[in-house]
ZASETI-129566 format. One record per residue (C-alpha): residue in one letter; residue number from 1; x, y, z. Coordinates in pm, whole numbers, padded with zeros to 5 digits. Layout:
<pts>
<'a' NUM <X Y Z>>,
...
</pts>
This chain:
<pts>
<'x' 1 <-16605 -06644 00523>>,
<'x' 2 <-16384 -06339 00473>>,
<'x' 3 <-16100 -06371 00740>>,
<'x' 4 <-15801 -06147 00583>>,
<'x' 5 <-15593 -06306 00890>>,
<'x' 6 <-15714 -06576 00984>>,
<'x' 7 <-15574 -06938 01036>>,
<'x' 8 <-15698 -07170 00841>>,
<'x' 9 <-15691 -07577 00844>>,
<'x' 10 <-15670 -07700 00476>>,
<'x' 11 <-15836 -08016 00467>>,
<'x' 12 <-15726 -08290 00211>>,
<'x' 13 <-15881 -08260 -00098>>,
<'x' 14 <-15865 -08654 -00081>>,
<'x' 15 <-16066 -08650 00198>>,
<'x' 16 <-16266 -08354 00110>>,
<'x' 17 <-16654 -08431 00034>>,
<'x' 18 <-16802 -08260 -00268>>,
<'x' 19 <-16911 -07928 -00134>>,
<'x' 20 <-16733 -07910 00201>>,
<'x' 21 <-16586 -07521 00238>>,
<'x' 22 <-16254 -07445 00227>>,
<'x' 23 <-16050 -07152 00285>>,
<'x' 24 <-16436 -06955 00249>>,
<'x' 25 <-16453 -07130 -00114>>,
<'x' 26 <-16603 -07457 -00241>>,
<'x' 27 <-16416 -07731 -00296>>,
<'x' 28 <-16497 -08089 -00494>>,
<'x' 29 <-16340 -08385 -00385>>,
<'x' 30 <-16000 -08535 -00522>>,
<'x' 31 <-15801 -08846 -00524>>,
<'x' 32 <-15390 -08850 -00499>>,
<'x' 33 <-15320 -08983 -00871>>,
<'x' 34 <-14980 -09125 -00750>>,
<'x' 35 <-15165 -09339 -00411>>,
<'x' 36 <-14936 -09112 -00169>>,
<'x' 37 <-15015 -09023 00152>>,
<'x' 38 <-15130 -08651 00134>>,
<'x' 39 <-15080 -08411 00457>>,
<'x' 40 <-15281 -08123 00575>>,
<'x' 41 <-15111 -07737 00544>>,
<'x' 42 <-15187 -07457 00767>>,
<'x' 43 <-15311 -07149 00556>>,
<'x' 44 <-15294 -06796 00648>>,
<'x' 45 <-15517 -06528 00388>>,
<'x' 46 <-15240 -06248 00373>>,
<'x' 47 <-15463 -06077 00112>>,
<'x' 48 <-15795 -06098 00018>>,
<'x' 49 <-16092 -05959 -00189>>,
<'x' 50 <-15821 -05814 -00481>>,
<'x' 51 <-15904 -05742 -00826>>,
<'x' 52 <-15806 -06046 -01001>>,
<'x' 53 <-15686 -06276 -01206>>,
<'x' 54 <-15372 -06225 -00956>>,
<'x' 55 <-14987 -06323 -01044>>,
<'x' 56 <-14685 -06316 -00815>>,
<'x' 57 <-14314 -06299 -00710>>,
<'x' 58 <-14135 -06272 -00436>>,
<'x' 59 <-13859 -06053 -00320>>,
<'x' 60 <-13445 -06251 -00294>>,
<'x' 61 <-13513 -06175 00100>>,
<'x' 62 <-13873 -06325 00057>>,
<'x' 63 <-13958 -06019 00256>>,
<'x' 64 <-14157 -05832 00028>>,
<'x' 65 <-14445 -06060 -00202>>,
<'x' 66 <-14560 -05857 -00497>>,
<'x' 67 <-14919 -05911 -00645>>,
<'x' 68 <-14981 -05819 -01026>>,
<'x' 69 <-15375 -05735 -01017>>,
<'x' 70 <-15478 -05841 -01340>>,
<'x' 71 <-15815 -05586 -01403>>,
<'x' 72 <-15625 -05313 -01233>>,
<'x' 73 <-15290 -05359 -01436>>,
<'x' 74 <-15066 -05281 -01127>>,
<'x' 75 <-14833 -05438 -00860>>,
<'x' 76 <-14928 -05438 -00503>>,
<'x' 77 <-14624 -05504 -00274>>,
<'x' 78 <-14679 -05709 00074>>,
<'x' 79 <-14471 -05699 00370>>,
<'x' 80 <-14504 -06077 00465>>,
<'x' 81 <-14394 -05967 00840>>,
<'x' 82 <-14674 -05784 00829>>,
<'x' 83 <-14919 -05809 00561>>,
<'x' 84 <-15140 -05526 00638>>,
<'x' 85 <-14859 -05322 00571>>,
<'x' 86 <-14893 -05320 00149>>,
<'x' 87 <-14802 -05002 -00091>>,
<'x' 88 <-14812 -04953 -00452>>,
<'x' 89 <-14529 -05101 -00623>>,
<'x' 90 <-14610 -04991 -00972>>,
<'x' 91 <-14896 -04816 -01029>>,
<'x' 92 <-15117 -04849 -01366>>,
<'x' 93 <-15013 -04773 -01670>>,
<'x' 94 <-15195 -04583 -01954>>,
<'x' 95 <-15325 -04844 -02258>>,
<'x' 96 <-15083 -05088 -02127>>,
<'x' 97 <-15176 -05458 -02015>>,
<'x' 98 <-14923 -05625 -01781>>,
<'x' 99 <-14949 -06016 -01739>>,
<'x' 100 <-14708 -06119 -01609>>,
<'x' 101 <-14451 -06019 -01351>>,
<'x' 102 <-14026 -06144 -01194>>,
<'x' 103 <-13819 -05982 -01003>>,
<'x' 104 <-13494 -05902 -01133>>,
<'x' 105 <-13334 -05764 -00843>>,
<'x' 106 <-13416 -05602 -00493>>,
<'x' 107 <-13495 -05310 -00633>>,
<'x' 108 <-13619 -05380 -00999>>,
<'x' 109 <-13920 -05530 -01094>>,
<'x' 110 <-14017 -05719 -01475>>,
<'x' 111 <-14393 -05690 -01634>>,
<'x' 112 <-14448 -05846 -01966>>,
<'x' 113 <-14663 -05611 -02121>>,
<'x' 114 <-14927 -05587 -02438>>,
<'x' 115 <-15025 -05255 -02571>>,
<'x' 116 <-15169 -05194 -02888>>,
<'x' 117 <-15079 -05530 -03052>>,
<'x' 118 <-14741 -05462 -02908>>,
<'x' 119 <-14533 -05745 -02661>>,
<'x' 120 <-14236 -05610 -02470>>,
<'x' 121 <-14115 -05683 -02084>>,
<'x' 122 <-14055 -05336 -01892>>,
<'x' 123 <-13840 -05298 -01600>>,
<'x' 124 <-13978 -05086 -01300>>,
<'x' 125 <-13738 -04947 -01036>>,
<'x' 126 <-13894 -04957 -00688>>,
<'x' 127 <-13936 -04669 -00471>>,
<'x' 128 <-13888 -04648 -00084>>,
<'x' 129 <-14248 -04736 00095>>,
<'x' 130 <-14395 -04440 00135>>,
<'x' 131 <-14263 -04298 -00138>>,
<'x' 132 <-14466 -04249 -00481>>,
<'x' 133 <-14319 -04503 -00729>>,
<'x' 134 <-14290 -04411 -01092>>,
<'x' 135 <-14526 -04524 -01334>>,
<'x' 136 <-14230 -04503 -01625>>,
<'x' 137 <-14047 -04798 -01721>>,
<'x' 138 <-13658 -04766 -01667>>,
<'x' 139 <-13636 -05039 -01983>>,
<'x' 140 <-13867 -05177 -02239>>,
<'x' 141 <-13718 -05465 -02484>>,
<'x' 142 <-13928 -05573 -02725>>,
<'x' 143 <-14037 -05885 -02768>>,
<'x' 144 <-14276 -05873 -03094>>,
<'x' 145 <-14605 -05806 -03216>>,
<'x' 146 <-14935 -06023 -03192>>,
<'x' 147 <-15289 -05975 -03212>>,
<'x' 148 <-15413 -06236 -02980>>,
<'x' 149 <-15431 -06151 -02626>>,
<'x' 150 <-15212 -06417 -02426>>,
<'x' 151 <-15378 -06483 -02122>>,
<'x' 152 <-15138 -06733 -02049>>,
<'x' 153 <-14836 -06584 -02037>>,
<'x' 154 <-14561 -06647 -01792>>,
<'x' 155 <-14221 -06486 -01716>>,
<'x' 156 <-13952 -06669 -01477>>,
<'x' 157 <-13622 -06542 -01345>>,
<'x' 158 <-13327 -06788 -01312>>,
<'x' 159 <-13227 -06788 -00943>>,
<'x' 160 <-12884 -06700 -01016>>,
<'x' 161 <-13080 -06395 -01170>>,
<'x' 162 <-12874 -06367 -01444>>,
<'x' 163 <-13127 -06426 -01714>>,
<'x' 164 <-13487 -06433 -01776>>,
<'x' 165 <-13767 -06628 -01994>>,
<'x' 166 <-14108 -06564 -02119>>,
<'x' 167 <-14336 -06854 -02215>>,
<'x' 168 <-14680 -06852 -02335>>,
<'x' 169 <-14689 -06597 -02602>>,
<'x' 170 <-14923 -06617 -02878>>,
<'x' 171 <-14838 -06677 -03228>>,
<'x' 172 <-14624 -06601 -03419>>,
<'x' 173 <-14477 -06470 -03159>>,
<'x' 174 <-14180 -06769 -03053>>,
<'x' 175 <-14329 -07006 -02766>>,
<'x' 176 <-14013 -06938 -02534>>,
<'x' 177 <-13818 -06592 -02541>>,
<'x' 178 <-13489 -06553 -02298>>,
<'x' 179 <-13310 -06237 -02217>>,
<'x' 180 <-12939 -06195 -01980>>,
<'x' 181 <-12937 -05972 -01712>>,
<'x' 182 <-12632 -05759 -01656>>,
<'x' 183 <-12717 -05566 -01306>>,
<'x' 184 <-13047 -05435 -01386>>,
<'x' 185 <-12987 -05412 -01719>>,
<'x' 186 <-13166 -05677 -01987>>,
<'x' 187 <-13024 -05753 -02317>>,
<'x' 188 <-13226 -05792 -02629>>,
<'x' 189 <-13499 -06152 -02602>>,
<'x' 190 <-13409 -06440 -02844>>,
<'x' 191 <-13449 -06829 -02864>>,
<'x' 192 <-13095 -06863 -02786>>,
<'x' 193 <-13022 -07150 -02569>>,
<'x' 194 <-13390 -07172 -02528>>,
<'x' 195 <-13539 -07533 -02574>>,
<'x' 196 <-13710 -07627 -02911>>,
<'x' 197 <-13998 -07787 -02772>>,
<'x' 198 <-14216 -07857 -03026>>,
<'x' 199 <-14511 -07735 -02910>>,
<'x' 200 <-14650 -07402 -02727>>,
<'x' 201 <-14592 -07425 -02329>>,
<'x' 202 <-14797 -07163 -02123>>,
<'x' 203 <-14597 -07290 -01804>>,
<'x' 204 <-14208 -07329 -01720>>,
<'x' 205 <-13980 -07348 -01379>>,
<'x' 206 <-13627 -07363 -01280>>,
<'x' 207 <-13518 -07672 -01131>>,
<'x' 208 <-13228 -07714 -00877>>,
<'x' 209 <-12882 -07728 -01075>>,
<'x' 210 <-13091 -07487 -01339>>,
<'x' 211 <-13271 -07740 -01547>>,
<'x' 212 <-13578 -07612 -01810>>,
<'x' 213 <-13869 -07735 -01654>>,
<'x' 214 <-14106 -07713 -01946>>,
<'x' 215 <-14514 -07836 -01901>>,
<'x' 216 <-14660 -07922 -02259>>,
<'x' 217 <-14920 -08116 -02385>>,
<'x' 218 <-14867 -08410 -02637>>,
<'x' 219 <-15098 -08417 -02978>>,
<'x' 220 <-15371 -08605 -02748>>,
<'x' 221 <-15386 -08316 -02518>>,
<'x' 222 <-15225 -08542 -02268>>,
<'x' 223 <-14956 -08261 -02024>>,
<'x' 224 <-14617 -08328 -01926>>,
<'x' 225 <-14338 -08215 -01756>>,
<'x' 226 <-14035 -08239 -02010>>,
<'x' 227 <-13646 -08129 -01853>>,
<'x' 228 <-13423 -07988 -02050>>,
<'x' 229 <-13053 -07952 -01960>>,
<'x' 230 <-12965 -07608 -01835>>,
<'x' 231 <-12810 -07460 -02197>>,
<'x' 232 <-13165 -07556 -02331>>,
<'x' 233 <-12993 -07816 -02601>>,
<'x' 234 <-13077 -08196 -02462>>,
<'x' 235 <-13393 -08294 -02346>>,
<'x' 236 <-13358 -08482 -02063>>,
<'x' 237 <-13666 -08621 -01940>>,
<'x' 238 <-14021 -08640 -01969>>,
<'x' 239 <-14264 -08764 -01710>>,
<'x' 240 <-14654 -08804 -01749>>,
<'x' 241 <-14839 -08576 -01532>>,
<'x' 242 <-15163 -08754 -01478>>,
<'x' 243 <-15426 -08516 -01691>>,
<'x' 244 <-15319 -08249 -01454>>,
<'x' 245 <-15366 -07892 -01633>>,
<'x' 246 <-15046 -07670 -01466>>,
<'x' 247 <-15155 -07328 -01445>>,
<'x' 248 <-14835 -07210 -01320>>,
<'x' 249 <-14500 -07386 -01166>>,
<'x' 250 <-14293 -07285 -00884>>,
<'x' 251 <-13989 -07503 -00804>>,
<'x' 252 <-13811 -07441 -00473>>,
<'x' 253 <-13444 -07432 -00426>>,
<'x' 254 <-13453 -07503 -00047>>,
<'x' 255 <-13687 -07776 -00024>>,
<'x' 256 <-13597 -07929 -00321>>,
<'x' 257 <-14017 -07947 -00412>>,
<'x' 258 <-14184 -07894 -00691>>,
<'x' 259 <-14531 -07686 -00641>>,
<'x' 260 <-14829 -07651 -00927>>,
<'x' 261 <-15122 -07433 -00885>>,
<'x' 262 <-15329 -07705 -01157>>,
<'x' 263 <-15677 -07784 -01253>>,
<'x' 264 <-15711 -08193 -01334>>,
<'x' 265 <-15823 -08190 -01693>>,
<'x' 266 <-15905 -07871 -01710>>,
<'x' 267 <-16272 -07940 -01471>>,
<'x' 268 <-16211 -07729 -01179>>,
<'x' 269 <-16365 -08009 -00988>>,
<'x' 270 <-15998 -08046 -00807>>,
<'x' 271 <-15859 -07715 -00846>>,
<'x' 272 <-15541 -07568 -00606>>,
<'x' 273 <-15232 -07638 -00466>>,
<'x' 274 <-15044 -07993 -00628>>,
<'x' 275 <-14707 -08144 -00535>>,
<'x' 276 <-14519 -08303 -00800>>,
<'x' 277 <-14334 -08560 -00633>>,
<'x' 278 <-14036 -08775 -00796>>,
<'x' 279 <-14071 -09217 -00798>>,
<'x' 280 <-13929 -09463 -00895>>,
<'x' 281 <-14143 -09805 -01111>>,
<'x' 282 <-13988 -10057 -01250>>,
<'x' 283 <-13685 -09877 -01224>>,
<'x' 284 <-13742 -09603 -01411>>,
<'x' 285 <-13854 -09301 -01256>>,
<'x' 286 <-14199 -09121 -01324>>,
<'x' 287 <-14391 -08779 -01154>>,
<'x' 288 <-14658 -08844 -00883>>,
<'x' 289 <-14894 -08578 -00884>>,
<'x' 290 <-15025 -08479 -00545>>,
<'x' 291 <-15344 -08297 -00436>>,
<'x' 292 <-15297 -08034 -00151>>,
<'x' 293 <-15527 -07790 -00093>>,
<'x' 294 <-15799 -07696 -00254>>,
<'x' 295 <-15866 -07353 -00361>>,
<'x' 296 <-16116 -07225 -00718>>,
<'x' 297 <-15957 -07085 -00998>>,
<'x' 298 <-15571 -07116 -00933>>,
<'x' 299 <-15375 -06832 -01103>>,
<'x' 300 <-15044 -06903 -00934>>,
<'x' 301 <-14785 -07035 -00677>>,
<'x' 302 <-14486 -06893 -00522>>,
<'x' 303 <-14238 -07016 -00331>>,
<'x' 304 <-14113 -06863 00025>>,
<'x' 305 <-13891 -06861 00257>>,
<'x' 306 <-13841 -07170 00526>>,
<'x' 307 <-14050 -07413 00261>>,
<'x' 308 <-14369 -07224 00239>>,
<'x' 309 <-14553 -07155 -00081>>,
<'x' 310 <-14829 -06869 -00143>>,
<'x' 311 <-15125 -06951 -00348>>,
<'x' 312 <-15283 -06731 -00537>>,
<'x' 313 <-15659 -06810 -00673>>,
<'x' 314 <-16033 -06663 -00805>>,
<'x' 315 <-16092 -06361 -00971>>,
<'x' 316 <-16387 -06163 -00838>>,
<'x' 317 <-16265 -06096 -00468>>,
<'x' 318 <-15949 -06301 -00546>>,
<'x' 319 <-15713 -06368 -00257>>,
<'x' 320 <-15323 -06448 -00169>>,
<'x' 321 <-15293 -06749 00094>>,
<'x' 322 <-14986 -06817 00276>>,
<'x' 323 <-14940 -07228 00320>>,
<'x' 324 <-14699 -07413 00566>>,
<'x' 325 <-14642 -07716 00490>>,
<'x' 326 <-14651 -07970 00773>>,
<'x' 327 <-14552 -08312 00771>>,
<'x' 328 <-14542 -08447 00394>>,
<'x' 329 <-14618 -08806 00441>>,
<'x' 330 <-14347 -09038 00296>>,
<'x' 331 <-14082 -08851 00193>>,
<'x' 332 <-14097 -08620 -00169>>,
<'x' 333 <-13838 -08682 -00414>>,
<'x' 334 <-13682 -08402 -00607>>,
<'x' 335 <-13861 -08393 -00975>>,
<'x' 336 <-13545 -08212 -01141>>,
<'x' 337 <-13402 -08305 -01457>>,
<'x' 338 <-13070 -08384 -01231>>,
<'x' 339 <-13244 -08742 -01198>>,
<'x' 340 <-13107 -08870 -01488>>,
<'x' 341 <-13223 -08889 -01873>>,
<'x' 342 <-13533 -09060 -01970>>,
<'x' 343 <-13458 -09371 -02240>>,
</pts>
């Protein structure tokens, strides 16, 4: 069902049965890993049948959301007051690939980028709606050189917006790159006061008093959520996620919640919207991973204004929904690194 405005009822993927429709899509059944109560979200598609896979980021307002169209390689801006009104917010750009995509200020935009072998994140000032934007970068800092493609890349902007990171590159290309941000401006990307995880994360967030929120996997292929302090020097936590596969993180200051777009294990069986919830066992506190709302083929999560989140998901005819969350069961804990260290 193709309903570009329409409201939709997401059931419970805990109470879904395996092949019951959902937001037009099939969905398999689920259970809550952590035994919470699970609520229902309202859904409005703000954008549907796009060129996918589809990334996003929203505006400081949260006026404006902008879509990266993956096949098409450009940005699609969305007035959320009125998402029928949508412009081009950078158009394509000749032999270049973006993948992922921040927002650095009201008027600049960040794409990570791969041409020719070639990684660098360009800066795009916006034009006016209405007005042709151009396709030249006002920046390009370079970030390395790789032959691998890097689906998996990810680029977050610290809320203060005064620096930036970019996770999931491909070796030997570092795992975690971070650049300052002086006005528009960005300095040149290093591994300073980055974490030294280890390992290669595809996924990282922001938490609440600016903690690393990093997602790995251990040896056993087992993921995680690891915090490290805000300078990127002391780990300070790491909490079991429950086999869920994080596809991208989004971790919002005025809720205080943590949203995933995931796939359990990696099956697709469960695939969507997940809440990461904080608890305490045996007094020591561990992640709760919750099943939302079910949607194919995640490719990621944004927060909004007022507590809402926008979902992103599929590929061929790929689609943007707006969720409101309503009544969250017992109450979520914050799942920050501000909880305290792990032994």
């Amino acid at each position: 069902m193709n309903l570009p405005r329409c409201l939709l009822l997401f059931a419970l993927l805990t109470l879904l049965p395996r092949g019951t429709s959902a937001c037009g899509q099939t969905a398999a059944g689920a259970r809550d890993a952590g035994g919470l109560e699970v609520a229902a979200m309202e859904g409005t598609v703000i954008a549907d049948g796009l060129e996918g896979p589809l990334r996003l980021a929203i505006s400081p307002t949260g006026q404006v959301l902008y879509v990266l169209r993956g096949r098409l390689g450009d940005v699609l801006a969305i007035d959320l007051a009125e998402p029928g009104k949508r412009w081009t917010a950078v158009p394509a750009m000749a032999g270049g690939r973006p993948v992922a995509i921040g927002v650095v200020d009201s008027s600049t935009l960040a794409l990570v980028v791969r041409q020719d072998g070639a990684w660098s994140i360009r800066t795009h000032r916006l034009a006016p709606p209405g007005m042709a934007p151009d396709a030249a970068p006002a920046q390009v800092v370079a970030l390395g050189a790789s032959a691998a493609d890097g689906d998996a890349v990810g680029l977050v902007v610290h809320p203060s917006r005064d620096w930036l990171a970019v996770v999931g590159l491909p070796d030997p290309l570092p795992p975690i790159l971070r650049t300052t941000i002086t006005g528009a401006r960005l300095g040149a990307a290093s591994q300073r006061r980055c974490p030294q995880t280890g390992g290669r994360p595809a996924v990282l967030t922001v938490g609440n008093s600016g903690e690393w929120g990093v997602f790995l996997k251990d040896a056993s292929d087992r993921p995680s959520l690891v915090w490290y302090s805000s300078s990127g020097a002391q780990r300070l936590q790491t909490l079991d996620l429950a086999g869920l596969s994080v596809i991208d993180a989004a971790s919002c200051r005025e809720s205080g919640l943590l949203w995933v777009a995931a796939d359990p294990a990696g099956s697709g069986d469960a695939s969507g919207l997940w809440r990461i919830d904080a608890a305490y066992v045996d007094g020591r506190q561990v992640a709760r991973v919750v099943a939302i709302a079910p949607a194919p083929a995640p490719t990621a999560v944004v927060c909004l204004p007022k507590g809402e989140v926008a979902l992103a998901h599929g590929i061929d005819g790929a689609r943007v929904v707006r969720l409101v969350p309503r009544g969250v069961g017992p109450q979520a804990g914050r799942v920050d690194g501000s909880q305290g260290k792990q032994p």
